[in-house]
N, C-alpha and C positions, 0 to 999 in steps of 0.2 A: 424718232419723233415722239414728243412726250404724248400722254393719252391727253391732254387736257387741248393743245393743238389739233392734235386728230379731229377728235368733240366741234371744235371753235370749226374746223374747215367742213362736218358733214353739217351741220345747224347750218350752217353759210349755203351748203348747195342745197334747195327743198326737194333734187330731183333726185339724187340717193336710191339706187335700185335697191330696196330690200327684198324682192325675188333673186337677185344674183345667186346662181347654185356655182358651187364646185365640187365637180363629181357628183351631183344628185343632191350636198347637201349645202346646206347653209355655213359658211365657216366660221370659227367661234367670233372671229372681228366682228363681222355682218350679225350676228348673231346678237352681238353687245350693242353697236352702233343702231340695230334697230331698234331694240329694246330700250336703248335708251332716248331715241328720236320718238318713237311713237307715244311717250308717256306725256310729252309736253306740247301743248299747242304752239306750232311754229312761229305765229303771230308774237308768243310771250317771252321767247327764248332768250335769255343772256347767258353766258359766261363771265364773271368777274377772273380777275388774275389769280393764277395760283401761288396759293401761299406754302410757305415751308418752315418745317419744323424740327428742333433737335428735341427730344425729350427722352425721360432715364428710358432704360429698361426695367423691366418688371415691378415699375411705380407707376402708379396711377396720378396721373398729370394732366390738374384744369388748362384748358385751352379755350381764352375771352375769345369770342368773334365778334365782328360788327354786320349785321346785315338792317331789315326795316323793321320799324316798331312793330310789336304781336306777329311778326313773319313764323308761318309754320314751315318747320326745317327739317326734313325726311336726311337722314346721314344711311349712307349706303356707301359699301365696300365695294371690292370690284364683282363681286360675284355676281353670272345671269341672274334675273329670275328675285333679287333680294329687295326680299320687304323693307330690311334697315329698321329706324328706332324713330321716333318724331319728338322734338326740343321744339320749345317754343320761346322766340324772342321776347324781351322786355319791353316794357314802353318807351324806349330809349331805343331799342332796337336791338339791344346786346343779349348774347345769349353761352352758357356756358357748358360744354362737353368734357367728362375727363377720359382721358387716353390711357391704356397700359398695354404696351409691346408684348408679344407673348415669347419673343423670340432676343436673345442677346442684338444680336445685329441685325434686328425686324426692319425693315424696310419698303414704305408702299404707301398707298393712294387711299383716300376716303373721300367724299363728295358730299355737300349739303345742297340740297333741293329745297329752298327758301318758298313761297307761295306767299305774297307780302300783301295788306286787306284790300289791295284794288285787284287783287286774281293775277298781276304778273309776276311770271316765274325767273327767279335768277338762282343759276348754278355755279356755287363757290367749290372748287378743288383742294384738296390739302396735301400736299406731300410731308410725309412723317418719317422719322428715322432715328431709330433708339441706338444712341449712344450718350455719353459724359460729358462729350466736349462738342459743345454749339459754338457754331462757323457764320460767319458775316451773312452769306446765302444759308444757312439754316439756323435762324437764329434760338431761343426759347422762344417759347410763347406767352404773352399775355396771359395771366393769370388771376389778377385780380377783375372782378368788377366795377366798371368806374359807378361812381357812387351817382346814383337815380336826382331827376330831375327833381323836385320840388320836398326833398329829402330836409327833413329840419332835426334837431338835436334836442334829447331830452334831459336835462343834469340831471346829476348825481345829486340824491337828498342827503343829506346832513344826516347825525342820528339825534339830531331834535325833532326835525320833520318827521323819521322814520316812527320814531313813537306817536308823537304828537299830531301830526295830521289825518285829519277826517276821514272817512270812507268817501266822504261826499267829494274831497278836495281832492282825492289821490284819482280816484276817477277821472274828474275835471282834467287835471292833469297828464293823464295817459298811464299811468302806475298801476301794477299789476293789484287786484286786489290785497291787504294785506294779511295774512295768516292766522289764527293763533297762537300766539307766544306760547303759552301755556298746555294747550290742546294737539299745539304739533310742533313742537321745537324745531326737528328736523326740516318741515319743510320752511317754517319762521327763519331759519337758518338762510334756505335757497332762497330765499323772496330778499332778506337784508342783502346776497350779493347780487343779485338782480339791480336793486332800485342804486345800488350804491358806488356806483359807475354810469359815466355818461354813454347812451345808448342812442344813435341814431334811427329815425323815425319815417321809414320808407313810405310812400304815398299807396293809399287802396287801389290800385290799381291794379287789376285781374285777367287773365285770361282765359279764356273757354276753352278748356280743350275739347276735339272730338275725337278724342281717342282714347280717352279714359273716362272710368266711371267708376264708382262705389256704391255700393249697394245697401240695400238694409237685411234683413235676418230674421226668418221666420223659425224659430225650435222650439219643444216642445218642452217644458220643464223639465231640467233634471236629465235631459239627453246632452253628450257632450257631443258630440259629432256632428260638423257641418261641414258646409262645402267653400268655405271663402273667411271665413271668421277663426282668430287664435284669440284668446286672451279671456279677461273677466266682461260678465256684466249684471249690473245692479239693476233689480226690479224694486218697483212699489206701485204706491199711487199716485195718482197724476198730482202733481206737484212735489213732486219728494224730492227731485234735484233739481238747481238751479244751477251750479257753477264745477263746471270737472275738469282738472286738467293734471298732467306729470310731463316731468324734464327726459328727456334718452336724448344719448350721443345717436346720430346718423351714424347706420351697420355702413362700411365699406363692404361692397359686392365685391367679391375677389376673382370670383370666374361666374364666368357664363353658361349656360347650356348651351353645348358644341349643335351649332348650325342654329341658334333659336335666339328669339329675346326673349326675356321673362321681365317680370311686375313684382315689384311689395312695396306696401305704404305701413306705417305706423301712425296711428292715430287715436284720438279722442273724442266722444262725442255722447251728444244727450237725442234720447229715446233712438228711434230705429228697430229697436229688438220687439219683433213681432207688431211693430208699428211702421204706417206706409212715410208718415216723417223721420229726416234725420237731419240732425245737423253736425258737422264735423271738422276739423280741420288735422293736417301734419304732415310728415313728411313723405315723400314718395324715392324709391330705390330701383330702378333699372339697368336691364345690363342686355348689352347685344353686340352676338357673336358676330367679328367683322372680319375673322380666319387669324392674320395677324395681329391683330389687335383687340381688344376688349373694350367697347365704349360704351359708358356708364352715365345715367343722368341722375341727380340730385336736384329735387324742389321742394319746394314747401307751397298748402297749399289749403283751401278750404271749400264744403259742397253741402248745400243745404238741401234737400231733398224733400218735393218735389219737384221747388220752383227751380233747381239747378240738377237737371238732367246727367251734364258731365264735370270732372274735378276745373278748378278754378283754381289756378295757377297762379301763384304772390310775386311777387318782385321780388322776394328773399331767392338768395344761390347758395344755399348751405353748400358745405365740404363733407366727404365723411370724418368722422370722427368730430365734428362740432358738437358740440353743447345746446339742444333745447329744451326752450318752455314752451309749452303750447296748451292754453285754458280755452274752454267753450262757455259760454255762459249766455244766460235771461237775464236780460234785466230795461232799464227804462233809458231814453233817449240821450243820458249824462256818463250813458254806463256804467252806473251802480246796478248790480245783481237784484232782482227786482222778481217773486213767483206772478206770474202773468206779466210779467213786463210786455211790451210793445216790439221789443229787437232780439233779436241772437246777435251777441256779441262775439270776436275772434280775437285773441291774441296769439301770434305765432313771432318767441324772439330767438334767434338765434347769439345767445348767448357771447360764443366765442368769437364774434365778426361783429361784437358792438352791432347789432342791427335789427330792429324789431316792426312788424305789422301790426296795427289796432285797426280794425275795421269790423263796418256791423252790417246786419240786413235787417228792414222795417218788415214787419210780416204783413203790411197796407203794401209792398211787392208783389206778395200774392194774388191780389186782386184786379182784374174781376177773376170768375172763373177761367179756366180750371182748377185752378188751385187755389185752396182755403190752408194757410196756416194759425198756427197758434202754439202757444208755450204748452207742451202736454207733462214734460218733466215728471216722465213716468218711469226713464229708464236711463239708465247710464253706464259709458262702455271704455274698456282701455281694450286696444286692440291692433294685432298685424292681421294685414290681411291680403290676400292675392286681388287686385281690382278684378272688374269688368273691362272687355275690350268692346263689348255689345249687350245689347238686353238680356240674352242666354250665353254669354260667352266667357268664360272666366281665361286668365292668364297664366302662365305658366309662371310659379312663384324663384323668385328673383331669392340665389341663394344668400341670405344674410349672416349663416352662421349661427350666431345667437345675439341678444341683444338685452340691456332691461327698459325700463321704464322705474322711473324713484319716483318717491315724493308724489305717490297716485292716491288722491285724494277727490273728495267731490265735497262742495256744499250741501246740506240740506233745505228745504225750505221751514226747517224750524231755525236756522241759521245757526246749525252744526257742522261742523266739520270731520269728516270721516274719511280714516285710511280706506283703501278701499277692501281690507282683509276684515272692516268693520262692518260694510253693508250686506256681508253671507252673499257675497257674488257670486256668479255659477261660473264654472272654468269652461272655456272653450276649444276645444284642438280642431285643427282643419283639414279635412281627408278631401281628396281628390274625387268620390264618390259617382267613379267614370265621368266626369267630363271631359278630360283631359289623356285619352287611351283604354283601355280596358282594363281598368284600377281600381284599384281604394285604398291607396296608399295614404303614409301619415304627410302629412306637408307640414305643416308647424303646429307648435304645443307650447302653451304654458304654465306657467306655474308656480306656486307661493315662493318666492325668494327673500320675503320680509314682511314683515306689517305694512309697510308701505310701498313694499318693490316686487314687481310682477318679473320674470325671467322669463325670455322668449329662444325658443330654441325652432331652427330650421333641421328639417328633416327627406327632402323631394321635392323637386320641381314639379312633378305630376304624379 
């Protein structure tokens, strides 16, 4: 009898002895069956049908599901006792997991625990099985994302428009600010293939996670060593930056730490260092051990700090190895880049999937108390970094290998444009500084790979 039948008949009876010993002890079934009856309230309990899948081996393979709009979705292996990874559905309710087999002819079970925003719980089954050739009953899987509800299209500019149009007008329009020709060829280069392809225009629509967070960075000049932060970042005076952002392909996570999940985001952001605000947006990288398989999440994503406690979750599904831009910027209600503007702006596009987010936050959000924002644009950062899972709780960093960031640039509020090997950035490397075991191991490190490209290199999960 398959386990998902088992499941469907003890949810059915509520009178399930989980005292039953044999021999003195509890047998590993009873063992499972409780463990997994006592996590849900009986009242809430569904089983949807289990689905099946053919997928490669030793390829990491999206697999779309459909459950409820914003449904928090705990994916757990067979193992007692496991925590799993938490994905969270779209407004649409679609949500996307990639799979890699660890084993030629891997075969086995994984489970999503959905929690959908009225509190009832439904548990979707997957049957997976790496091989080449998908079968009527195991077919591939869904891979793309159906494309989001109130999604609209932005053309492609002409290269009349590209020279010729306003700051004011490109704004207006949704268009990335435009570069200097002159001042940065290279990144004028990445902004003309940006605008010059029609780019679909995903609706702001967010999700809260509670299970992730980013932090800001207290160091002390001139020290490299922290606990959570790799990368550069630019100091001055308040107002000195208004607009920062660089393109990186998403790192493909390749393996996981054996029995663990781990975290990394790549990201961009203005002040935070040594300042209690931050605002930020990019990409996040996880990976969780599931024995047979390796399940991996990609998002993209943005957190403004203090008014957004935990990371906020986009409609974007990046891939690995996608193509992004992701900018932060001040500026005023039209979003033109603006020192004291009104807003923080966001763009996060993902390049190679045609598909980009603009969306902003008013810092009239803040109010009333507790929290007081304002544009302080006194600091700016390119950065990997291991998230938060709690207030004092750092993650176990998610191996990415290495990675760059190009085309790292920030605006000034003199309305300059500076590589970021311009602003005498301070280099960051991130040690473990015992949180994470009895360590001070290196975890990641960066470092000058060009006038404009930072190179990130992984080094220890803990």
């Amino acid at each position: 009898m398959k386990i998902h039948t088992i499941l469907q008949n003890v949810f059915a009876n509520r009178h399930f002895d989980c005292q039953a010993k044999a021999g003195g002890l509890l047998t590993m079934t009873a063992v499972l069956l409780c463990g997994i009856t006592a996590a849900q309230p009986a009242a809430d309990n569904r089983i949807a049908a289990e689905q099946g899948f053919t997928i490669q081996a030793g390829v990491s393979t999206p697999i779309v599901l459909k459950t409820s709009p914003d449904a928090a979705c705990d994916v757990h292996g067979d193992q007692v006792n496991d925590k799993g990874m938490r994905f969270y559905a779209n407004g649409d309710g679609y949500l996307k997991i990639h799979v890699t087999p660890r084993l030629d002819e891997a075969e086995g079970d994984l489970q999503l625990d959905c929690k959908a925003a009225d509190g009832k719980l439904t548990r979707y089954p997957l049957h997976l099985r790496a091989s080449s050739s998908p079968t009527v009953d195991m077919p591939a899987p869904q891979t793309v994302m159906p494309m989001a509800q109130g999604s609209r299209l932005r053309p492609a500019l002409t290269e009349t428009e590209m020279e010729q149009l306003s700051e004011q007008e490109l704004a207006r329009r949704g268009y990335p600010q435009r570069p200097d020709a002159v001042g940065a060829p290279g990144d004028y280069a990445a902004w003309r293939e940006i605008v010059s392809r029609p780019m679909t225009q995903l609706s702001s629509h967010r999700v809260s996670r509670d299970d992730i967070r980013h932090h800001t960075q207290q160091v002390q000049a001139g020290d490299e060593e922290n606990y959570n932060w790799s990368g550069y970042v630019a100091t001055g005076k308040a107002g000195s930056y208004m607009n920062i952002h660089a393109y990186w392909n998403v790192p493909e996570i390749v393996a996981c730490e054996s029995g663990n999940s781990t975290y990394s985001a790549l990201w961009v952001g203005l002040d935070g260092f040594n300042e209690s605000q931050l605002t930020q947006a990019g990409t996040e990288q996880d990976c969780y051990d599931a024995i047979l398989f390796y399940v991996t999440s990609y998002t993209a994503w943005e957190e403004f700090l203090p008014l957004q406690p935990t990371e906020q979750q986009l409609d974007l599904s990046p891939n690995p190895g996608d193509n992004m831009f992701v900018q932060v910027f001040n500026g005023n209600a039209a979003g033109q880049p603006k020192v004291n503007g009104a807003y923080f702006w966001y763009e996060v596009d993902d390049i190679t999937q045609g598909q980009y987010v603009y969306t902003n936050i008013p810092y009239s959000a803040c109010d009333p108390e507790p929290y007081f924002c304002y544009a302080i644009g006194a600091t700016t950062e390119w950065i990997a970094e291991r998230p938060g899972l709690g207030p004092n709780t750092y993650a176990e960093l998610s191996d990415y290998d290495w990675d760059k960031m190009t085309n790292a640039y920030v605006w000034t509020g003199a309305s300059k444009y500076l590589e970021y090997s311009q602003t005498n950035a301070q280099e960051l490397w991130m040690y473990n500084e015992y949180y994470n075991g009895d360590d001070n191991n290196k975890l990641s490190s960066a470092t000058n790979d060009g006038a404009s490209t930072i190179y990130f290199q992984w080094h220890n999960f803990h």
